[in-house]
Backbone bond lengths (Angstrom), bond angles and torsions (degrees), N, CA, C in turn:
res aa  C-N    CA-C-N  psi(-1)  N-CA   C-N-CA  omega(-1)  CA-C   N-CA-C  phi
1 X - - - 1.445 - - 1.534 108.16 -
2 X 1.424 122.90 129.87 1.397 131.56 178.04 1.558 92.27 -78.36
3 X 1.716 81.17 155.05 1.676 98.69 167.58 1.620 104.48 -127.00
4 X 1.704 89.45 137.06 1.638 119.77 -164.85 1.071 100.66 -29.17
5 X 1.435 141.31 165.90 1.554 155.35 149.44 1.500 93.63 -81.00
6 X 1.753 117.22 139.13 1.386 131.65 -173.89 1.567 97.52 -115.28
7 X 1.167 111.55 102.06 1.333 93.52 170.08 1.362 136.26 -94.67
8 X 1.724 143.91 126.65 1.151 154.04 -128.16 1.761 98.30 -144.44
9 X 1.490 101.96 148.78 1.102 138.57 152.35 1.424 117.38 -61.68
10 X 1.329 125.52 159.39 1.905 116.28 174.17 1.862 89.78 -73.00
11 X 1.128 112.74 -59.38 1.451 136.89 -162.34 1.700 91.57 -33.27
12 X 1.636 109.04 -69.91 1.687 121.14 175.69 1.477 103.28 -54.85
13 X 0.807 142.25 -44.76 2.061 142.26 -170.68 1.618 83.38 -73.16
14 X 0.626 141.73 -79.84 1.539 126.78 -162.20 1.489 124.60 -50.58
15 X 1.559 99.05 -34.65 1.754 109.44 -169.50 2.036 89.76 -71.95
16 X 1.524 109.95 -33.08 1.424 89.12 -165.92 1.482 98.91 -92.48
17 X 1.532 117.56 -24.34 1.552 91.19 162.21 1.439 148.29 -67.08
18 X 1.723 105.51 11.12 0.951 131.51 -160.56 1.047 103.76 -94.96
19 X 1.943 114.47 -63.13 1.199 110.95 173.56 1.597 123.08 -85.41
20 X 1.215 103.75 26.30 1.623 115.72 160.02 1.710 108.31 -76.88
21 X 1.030 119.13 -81.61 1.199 136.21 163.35 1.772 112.93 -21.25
22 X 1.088 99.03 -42.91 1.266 105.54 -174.92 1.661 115.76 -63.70
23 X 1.495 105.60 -51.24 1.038 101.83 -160.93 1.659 100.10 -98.92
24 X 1.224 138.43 -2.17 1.572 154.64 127.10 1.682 102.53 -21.34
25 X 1.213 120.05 -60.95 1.547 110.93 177.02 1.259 128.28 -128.58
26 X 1.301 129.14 -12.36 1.521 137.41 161.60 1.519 115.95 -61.18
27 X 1.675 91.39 -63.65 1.439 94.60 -155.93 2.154 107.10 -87.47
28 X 1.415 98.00 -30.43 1.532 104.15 161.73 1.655 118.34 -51.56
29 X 1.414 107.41 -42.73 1.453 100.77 -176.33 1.505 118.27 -68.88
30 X 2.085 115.77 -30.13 0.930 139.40 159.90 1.613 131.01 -7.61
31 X 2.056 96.69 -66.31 1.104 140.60 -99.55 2.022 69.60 -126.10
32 X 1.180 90.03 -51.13 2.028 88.75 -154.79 1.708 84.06 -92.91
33 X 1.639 121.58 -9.60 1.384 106.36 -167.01 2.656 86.88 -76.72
34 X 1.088 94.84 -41.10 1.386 122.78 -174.01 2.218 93.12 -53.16
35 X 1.220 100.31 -64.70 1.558 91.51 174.63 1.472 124.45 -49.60
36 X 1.685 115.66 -46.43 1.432 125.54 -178.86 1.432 103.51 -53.42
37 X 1.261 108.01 -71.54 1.894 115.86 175.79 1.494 99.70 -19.33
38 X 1.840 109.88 -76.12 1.918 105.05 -173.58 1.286 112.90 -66.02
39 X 1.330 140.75 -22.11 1.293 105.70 164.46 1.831 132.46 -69.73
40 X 1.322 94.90 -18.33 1.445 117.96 -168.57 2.124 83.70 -72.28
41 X 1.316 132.11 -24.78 1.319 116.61 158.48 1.363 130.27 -61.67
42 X 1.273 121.01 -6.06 1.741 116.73 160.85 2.233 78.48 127.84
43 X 1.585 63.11 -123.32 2.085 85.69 -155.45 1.359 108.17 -76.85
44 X 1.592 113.46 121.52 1.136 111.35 -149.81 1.660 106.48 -108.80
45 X 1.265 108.22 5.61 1.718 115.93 158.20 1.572 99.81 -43.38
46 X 1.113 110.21 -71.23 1.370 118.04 -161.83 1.278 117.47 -78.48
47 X 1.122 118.82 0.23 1.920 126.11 -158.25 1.645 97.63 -92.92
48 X 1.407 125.83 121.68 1.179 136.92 -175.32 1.725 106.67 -83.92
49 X 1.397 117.21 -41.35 1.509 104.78 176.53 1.098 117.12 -76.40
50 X 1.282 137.33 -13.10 1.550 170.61 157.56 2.239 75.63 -27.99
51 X 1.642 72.27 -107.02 2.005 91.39 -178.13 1.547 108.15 -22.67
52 X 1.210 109.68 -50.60 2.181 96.83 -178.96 1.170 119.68 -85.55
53 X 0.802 100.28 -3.24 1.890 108.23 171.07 1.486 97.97 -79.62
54 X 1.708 131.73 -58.26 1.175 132.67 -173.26 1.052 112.04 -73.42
55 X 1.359 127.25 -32.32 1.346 129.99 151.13 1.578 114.68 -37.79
56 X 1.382 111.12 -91.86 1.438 108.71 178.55 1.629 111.34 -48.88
57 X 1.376 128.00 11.63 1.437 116.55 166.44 1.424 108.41 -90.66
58 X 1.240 121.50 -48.40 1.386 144.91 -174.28 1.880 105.22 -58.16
59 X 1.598 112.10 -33.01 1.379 114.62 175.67 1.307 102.83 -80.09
60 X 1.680 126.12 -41.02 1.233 114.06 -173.80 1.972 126.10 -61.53
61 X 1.281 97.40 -53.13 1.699 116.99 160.66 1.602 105.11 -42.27
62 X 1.147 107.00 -74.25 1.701 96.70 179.84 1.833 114.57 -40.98
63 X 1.272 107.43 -70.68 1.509 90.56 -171.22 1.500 123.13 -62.87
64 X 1.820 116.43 -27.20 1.673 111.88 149.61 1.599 126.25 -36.91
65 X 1.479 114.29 -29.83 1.736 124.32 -170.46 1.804 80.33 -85.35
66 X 1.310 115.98 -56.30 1.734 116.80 -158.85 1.789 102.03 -66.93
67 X 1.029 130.64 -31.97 1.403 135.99 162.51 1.628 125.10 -66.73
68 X 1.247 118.43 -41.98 1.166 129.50 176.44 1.581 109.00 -61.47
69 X 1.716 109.95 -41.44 1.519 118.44 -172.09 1.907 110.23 -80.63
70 X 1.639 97.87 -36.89 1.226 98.56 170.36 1.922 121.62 -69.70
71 X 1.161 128.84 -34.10 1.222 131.16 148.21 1.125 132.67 -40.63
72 X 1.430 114.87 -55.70 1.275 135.65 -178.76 1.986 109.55 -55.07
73 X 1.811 111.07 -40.00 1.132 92.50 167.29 1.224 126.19 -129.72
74 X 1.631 115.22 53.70 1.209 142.97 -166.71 1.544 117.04 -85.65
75 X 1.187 126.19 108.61 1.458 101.83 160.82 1.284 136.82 -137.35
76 X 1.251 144.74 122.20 1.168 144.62 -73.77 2.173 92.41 -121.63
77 X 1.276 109.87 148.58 1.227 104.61 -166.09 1.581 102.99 -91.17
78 X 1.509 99.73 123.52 1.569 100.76 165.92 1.425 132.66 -98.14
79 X 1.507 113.61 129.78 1.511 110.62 -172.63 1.369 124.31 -60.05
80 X 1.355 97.89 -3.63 1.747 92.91 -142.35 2.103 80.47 -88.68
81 X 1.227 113.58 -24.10 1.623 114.19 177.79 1.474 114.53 -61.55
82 X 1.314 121.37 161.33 1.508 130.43 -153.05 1.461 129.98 20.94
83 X 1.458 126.90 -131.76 1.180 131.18 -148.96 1.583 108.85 -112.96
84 X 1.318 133.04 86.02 1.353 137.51 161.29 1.809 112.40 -1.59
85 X 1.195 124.55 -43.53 1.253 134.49 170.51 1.792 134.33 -94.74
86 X 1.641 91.78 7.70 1.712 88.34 -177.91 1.463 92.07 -141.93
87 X 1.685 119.23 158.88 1.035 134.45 -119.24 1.895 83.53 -93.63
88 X 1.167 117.13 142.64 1.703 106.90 159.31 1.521 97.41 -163.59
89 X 1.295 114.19 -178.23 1.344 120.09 -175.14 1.325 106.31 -49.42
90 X 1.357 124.20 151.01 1.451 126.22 -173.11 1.418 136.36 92.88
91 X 1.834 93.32 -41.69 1.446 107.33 165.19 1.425 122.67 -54.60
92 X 1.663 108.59 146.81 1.707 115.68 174.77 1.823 73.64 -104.08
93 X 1.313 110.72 147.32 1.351 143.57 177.73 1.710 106.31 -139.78
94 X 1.525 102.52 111.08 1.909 103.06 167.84 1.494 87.61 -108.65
95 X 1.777 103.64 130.52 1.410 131.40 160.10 1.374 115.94 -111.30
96 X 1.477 107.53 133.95 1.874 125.54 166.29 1.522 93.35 -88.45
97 X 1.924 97.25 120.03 1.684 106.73 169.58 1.809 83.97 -72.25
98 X 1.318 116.49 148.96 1.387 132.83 167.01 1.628 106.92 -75.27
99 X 1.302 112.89 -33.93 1.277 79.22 -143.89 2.060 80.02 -99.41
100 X 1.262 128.23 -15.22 1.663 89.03 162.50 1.318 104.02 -126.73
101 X 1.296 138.03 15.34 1.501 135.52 99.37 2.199 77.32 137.02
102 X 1.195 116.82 -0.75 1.481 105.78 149.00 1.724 111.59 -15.61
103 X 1.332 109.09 148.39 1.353 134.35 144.59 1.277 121.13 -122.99
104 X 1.873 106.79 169.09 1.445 116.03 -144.98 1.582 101.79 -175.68
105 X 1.212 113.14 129.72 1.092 124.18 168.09 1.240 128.22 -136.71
106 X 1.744 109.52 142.68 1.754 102.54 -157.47 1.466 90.31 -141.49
107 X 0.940 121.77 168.36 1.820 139.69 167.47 2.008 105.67 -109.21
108 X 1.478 99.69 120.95 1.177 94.88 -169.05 1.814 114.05 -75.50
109 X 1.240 147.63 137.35 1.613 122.05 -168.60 1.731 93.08 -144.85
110 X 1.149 107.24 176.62 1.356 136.75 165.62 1.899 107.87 -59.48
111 X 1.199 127.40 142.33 1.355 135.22 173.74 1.059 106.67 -45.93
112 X 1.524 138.10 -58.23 1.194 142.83 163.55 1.374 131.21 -3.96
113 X 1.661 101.17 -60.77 1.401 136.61 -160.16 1.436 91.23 -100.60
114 X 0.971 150.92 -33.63 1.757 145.29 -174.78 1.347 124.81 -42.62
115 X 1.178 117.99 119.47 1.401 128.68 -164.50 1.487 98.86 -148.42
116 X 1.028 126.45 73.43 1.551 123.62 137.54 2.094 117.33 7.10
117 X 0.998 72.30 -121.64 1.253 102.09 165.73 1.321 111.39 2.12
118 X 1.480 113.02 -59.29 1.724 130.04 164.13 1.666 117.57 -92.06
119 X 1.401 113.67 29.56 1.399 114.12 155.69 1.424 97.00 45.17
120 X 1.850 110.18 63.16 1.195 124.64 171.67 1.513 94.55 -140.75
121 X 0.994 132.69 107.42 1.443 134.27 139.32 1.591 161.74 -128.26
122 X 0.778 95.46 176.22 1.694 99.09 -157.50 1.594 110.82 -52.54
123 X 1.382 116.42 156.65 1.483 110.89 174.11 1.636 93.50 -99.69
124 X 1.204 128.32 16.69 1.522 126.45 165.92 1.423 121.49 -105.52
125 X 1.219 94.85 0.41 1.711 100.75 179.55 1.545 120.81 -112.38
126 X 1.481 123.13 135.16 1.271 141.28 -146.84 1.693 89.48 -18.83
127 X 1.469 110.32 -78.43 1.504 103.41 -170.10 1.017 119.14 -53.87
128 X 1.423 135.88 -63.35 1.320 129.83 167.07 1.072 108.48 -7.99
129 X 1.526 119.63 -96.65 1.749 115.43 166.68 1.434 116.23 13.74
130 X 1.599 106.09 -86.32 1.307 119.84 -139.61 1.791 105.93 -72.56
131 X 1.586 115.93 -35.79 1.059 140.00 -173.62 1.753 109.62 -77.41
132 X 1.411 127.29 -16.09 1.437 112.48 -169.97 1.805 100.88 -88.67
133 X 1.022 114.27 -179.12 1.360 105.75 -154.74 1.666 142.72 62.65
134 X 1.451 91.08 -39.29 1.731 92.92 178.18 1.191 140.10 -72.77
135 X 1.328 162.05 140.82 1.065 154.77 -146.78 1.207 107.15 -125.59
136 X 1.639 137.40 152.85 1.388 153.72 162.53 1.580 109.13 -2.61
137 X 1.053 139.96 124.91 1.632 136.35 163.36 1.491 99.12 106.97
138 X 1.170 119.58 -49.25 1.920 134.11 173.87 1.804 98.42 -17.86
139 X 1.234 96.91 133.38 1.295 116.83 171.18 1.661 113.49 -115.34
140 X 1.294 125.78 101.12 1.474 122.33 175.99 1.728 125.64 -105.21
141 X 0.840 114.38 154.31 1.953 125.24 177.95 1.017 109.20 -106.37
142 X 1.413 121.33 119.89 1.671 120.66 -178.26 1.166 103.27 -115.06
143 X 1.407 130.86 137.94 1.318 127.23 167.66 1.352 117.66 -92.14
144 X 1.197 114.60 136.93 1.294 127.05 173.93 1.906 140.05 -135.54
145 X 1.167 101.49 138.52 1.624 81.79 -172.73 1.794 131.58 -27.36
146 X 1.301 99.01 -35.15 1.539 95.92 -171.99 1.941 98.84 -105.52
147 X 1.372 107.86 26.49 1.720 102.90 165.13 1.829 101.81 130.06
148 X 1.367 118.22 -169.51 1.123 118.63 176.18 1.732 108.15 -87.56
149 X 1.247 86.82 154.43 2.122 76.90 170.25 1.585 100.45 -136.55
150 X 1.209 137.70 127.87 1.571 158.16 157.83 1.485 121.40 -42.75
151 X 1.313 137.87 104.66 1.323 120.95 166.78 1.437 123.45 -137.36
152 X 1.256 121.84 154.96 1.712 115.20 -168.79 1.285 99.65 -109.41
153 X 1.386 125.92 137.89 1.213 122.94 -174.12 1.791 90.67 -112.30
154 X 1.698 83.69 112.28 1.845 115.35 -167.71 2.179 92.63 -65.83
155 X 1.660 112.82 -56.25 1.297 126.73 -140.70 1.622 104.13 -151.00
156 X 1.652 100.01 130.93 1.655 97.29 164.56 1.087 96.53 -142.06
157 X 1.528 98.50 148.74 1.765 109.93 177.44 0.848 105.12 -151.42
158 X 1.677 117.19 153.79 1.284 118.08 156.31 1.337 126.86 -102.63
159 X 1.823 117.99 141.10 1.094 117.89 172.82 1.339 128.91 -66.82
């Protein structure tokens, strides 16, 4: 079974090779310096910093395996592909919701890279979807759990 292609930004490929690296020798050295200390408390059945130390070892390894795999089949979005004026990975896109005429602006990215919160989103998510391809003036319908929602895509650019 193949594993998905992740697609990334340079900006996102760096931030996670960043905290690849990071936690490879910062936070690993951290991590076992934090275990030695609790065992150095005696009997470690009972030893509580013991358990969060192995705990936080077991979180660190996992997301090193979940980073390594996401890198591994990452590939990185280039601007220089399609249309300077229509929406694709990479693009910042400002949309007017129609129907109470709000604006909004998001950077379209890879799942990976999705952050809400920071008006980063996915080209797999309802809008994402509906918005890649389209160009300036474009009017799209997004479906959504609680109904359709309307938006005009005012501006696209690339960063």
């Amino acid at each position: 079974m193949g594993d998905k292609e992740v697609l990334l930004t340079p900006e996102g490929l760096h931030k996670l090779e960043k905290e690849l690296e990071y936690l490879k020798t910062t936070k690993r050295r951290e991590v076992a310096a934090r275990i030695k200390e609790a065992k150095e408390f005696g009997d470690i059945s009972e030893n509580s910093e013991y358990e969060d130390a192995k705990n936080e070892q077991a979180f660190v390894e996992g997301r090193i395996i979940q980073l390594e795999k996401l890198l591994r089949n990452a590939r990185v979005i280039d601007d220089e592909n399609g249309e300077a004026d229509s929406v694709a990975l990479g693009s910042r896109v400002k949309l007017k919701d129609l129907q109470d005429g709000g604006i909004v602006e998001y950077t379209i990215v890879g799942s990976a890279e999705a952050d809400p919160a920071r008006f980063r989103i996915s080209n797999e998510s309802p809008v994402g979807k509906a918005i890649l391809g389209q160009k300036k003036g474009a009017v799209v319908e997004v479906n959504v759990p609680l109904g359709t929602l309307k938006f005009e895509v005012l501006d696209v650019s690339k960063d």
